[in-house]
C-alpha positions in Angstrom: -87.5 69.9 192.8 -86.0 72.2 195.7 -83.9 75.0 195.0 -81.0 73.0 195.9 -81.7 70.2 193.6 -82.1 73.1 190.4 -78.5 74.5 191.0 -76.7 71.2 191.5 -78.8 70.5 187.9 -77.8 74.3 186.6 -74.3 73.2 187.6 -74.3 70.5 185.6 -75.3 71.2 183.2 -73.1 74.1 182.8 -70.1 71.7 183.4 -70.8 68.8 181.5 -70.2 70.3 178.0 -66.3 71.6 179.0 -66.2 67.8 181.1 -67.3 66.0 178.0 -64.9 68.0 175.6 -61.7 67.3 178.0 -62.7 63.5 178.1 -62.7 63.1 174.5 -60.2 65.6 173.4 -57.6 65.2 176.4 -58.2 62.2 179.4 -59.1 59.6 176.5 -56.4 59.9 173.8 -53.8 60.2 177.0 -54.7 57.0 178.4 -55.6 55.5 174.8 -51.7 56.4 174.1 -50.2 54.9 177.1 -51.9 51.5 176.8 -51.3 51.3 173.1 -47.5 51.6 174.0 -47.4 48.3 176.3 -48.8 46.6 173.0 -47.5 45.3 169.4 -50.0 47.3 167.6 -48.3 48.2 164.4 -51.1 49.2 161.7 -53.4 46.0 161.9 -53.7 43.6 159.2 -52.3 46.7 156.2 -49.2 46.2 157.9 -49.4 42.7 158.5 -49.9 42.8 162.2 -53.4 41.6 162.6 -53.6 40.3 166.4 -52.5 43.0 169.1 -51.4 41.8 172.1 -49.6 43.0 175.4 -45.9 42.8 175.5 -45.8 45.6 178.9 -42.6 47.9 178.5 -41.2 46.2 175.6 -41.0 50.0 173.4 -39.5 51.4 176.7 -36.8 49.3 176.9 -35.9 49.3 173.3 -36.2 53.2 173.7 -33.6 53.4 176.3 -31.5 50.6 174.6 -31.7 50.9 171.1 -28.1 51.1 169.6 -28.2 54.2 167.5 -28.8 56.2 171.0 -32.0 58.6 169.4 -33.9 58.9 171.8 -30.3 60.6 174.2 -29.5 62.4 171.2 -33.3 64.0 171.2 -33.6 64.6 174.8 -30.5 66.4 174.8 -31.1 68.8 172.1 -35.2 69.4 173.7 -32.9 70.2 177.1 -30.8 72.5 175.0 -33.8 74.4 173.7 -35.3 74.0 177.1 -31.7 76.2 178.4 -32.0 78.6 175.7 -35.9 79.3 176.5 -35.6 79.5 179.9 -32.5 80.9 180.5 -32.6 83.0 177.4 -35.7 84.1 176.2 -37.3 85.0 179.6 -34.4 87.0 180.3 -34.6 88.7 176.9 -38.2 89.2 176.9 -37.9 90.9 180.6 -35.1 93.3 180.0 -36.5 94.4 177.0 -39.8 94.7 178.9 -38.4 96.6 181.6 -36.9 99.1 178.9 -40.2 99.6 177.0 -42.1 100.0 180.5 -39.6 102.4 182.3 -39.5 104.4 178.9 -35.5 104.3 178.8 -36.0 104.2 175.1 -37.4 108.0 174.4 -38.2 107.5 170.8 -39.5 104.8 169.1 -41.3 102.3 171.4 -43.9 101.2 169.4 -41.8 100.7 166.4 -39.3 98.2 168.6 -42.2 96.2 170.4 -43.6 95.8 167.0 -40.3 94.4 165.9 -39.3 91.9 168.6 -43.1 90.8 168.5 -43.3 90.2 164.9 -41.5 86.7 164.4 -44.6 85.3 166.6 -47.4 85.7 163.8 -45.1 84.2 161.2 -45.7 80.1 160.7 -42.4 78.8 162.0 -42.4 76.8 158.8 -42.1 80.0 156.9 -38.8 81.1 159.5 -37.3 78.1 159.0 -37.7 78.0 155.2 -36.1 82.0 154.9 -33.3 81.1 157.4 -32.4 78.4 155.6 -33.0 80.2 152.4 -31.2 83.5 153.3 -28.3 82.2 156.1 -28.2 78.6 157.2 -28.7 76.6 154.3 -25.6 75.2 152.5 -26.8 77.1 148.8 -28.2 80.0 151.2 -27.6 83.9 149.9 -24.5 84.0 152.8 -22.9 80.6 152.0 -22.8 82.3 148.1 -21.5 85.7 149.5 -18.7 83.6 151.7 -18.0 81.5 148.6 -17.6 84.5 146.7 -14.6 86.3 149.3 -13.3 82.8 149.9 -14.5 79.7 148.0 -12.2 77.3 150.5 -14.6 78.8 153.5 -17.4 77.1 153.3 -15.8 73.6 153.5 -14.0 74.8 156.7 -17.0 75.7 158.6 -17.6 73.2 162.0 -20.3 74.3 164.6 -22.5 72.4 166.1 -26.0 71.6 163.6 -28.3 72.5 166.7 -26.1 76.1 166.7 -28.7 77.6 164.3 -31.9 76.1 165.3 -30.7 77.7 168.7 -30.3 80.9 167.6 -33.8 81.3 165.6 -35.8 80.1 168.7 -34.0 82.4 170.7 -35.0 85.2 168.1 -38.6 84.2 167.4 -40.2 83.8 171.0 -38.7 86.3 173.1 -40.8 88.6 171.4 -43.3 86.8 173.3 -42.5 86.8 176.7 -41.6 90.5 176.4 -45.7 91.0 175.5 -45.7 89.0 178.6 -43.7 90.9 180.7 -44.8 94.5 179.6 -48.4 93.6 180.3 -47.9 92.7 183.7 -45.5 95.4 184.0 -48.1 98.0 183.0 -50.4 97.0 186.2 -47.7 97.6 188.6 -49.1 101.2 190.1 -46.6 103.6 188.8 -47.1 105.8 192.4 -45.4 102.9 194.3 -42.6 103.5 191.7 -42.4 107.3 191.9 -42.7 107.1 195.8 -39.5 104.7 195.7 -37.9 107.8 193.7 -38.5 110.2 195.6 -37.6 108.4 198.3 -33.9 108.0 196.1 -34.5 104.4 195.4 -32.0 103.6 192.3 -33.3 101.6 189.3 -31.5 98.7 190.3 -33.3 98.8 193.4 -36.9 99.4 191.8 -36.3 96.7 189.8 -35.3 94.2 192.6 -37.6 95.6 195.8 -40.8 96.4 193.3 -41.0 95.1 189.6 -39.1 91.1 190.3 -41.4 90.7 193.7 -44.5 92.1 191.6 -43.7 89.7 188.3 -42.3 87.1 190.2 -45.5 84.7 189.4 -45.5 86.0 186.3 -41.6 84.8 185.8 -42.6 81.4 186.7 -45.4 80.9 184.6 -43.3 82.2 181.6 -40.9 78.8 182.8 -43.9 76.8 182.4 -44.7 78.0 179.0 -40.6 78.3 178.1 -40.9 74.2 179.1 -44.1 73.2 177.6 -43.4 75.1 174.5 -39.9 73.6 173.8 -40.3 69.5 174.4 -43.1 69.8 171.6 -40.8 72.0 169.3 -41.4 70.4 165.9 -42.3 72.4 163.1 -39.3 75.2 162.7 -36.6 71.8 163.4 -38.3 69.9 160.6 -38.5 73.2 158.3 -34.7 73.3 158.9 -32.9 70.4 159.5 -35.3 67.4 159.1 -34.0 66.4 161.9 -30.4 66.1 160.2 -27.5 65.8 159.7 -27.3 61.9 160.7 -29.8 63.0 163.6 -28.1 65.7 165.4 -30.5 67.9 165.6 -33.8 65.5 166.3 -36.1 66.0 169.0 -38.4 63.6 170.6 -41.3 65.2 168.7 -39.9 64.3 165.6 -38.2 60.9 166.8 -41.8 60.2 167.4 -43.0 61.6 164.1 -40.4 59.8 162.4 -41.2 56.3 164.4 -44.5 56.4 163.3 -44.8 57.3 159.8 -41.1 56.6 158.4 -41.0 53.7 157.0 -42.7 50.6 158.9 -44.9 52.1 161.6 -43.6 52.0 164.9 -46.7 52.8 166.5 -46.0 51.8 170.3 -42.5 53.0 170.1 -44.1 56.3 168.9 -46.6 56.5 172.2 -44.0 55.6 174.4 -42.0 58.7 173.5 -44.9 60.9 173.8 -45.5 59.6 177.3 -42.1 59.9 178.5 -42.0 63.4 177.0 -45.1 64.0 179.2 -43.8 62.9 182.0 -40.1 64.9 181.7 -42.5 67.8 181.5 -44.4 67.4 184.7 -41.1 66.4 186.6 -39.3 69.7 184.8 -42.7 71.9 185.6 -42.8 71.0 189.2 -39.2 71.1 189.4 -40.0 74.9 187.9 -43.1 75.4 190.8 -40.2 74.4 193.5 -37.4 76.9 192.6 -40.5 79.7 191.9 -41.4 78.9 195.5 -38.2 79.5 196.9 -37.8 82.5 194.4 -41.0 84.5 195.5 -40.3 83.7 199.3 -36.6 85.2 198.9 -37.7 88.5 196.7 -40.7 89.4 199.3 
């Protein structure tokens, strides 16, 4: 064998392992999940439904037509969350980034990373337990304070149920794109910053001319994440709400849950969501890449 011929087998052989685990782990249950959504497959015979066969875009229609109006309901609260993580969080986690990494906080900075970091090594099933335990629930320690000052309160109380869930995803992850932020920060040569000082360069013009140029494929790979993240967001909603009251606060990660082990299994219905929640990501991610382009091209 020539020389040639042993790398292309070294290559191989190197690749096939990570090609073998994507094919089973990732290309095949894909592909396995789209096709089982064009059929009837409900369970086989346990469920009575012995025979599959192909009824095409049957699920998708009843989807986008059911009466009841889920699967809106669900994509509107995922675009909700999607808002509050991309336009919240992001910003959070820079600013506070930028205050850790230009030091405008002299004592202390170790203490308040550790802080706004913390909520991401709890479970999310844990968070949404104590919020509900200590603030949300309706027997939580503040609903008994409030009945305590003013027993008629609590019955008068009207926000909107996704309000809360809202609120504790804002507070648990921008803890995480701060980390994010402050690494990336960190490598920015601290000389180009002190030249721009000494040349009397402002901090609001540091941070426009130096830091957003420098992070600004950072910023959009945080959107990516922000995106990805919150059209899988399952486990601190079902902690909370279960998805309740009468649905307002499901997302398509639990209308699929729900379709497919509540009750009769809906197990086409069920893969149909998942694919269309793949493919508003793509469209949302590239949508992402687009305004990123046009971001990094203005900021240079």
């Amino acid at each position: 064998m020539t020389i040639k011929g042993e790398k292309r087998l070294s290559y191989a052989a190197l690749v096939l392992p990570a090609v073998i685990i994507y094919l089973t782990v990732v290309a095949f249950p894909t592909v396995f999940s789209v096709l089982l959504s064009l059929t009837n497959y409900n369970g086989g015979r346990i469920f009575g439904n012995p025979n599959i066969s192909f009824v095409g875009l049957k699920s998708y229609i009843w989807m986008f037509t059911e009466p009841s109006g889920n699967f809106y309901t669900s994509l509107a609260n995922n675009l909700l969350i999607v808002c509050v993580s991309v336009f919240g969080q992001i910003p959070l986690g820079f600013m506070l980034a930028y205050i850790l990494s230009r030091k405008l906080i002299k004592r202390g900075n170790s203490l308040f990373q550790t802080m706004i970091y913390l909520p991401n090594v709890i479970s999310p099933i844990i968070i949404g337990v104590l919020f509900n335990a200590i603030i949300y629930g309706r027997n939580s320690v503040l609903m008994e304070i409030r009945r305590l000052f003013n027993p008629a309160a609590v019955f008068t109380i009207n926000t909107n149920p996704m309000a809360p869930v809202l609120i504790v995803i804002l507070w648990m992850f921008t803890g995480f794109y701060m980390i994010i932020f402050l690494a990336n920060m960190q490598r920015i040569d601290p000389a180009v910053i002190e030249a721009a000082r000494i040349d009397g360069a402002k901090e609001g013009r540091i941070l426009l001319h130096i830091i957003l140029p420098a992070l600004s494929g950072v910023i959009v790979t945080s959107a990516i994440l922000a995106i990805s993240g919150s059209l899988k967001t399952f486990d601190l909603i079902y902690a909370m709400t279960s998805g309740g009251p009468a649905g307002q606060t499901r997302v398509l990660s639990l209308y699929m849950y729900l379709s497919a082990f509540q009750g009769a299994p809906n197990y086409p219905l069920a893969n149909a969501i998942s694919t269309v929640m793949v493919l508003i990501s793509v469209v949302l991610i590239v949508i992402t890449r687009w305004v990123g382009g046009i971001f990094a091209e203005k900021v240079d």
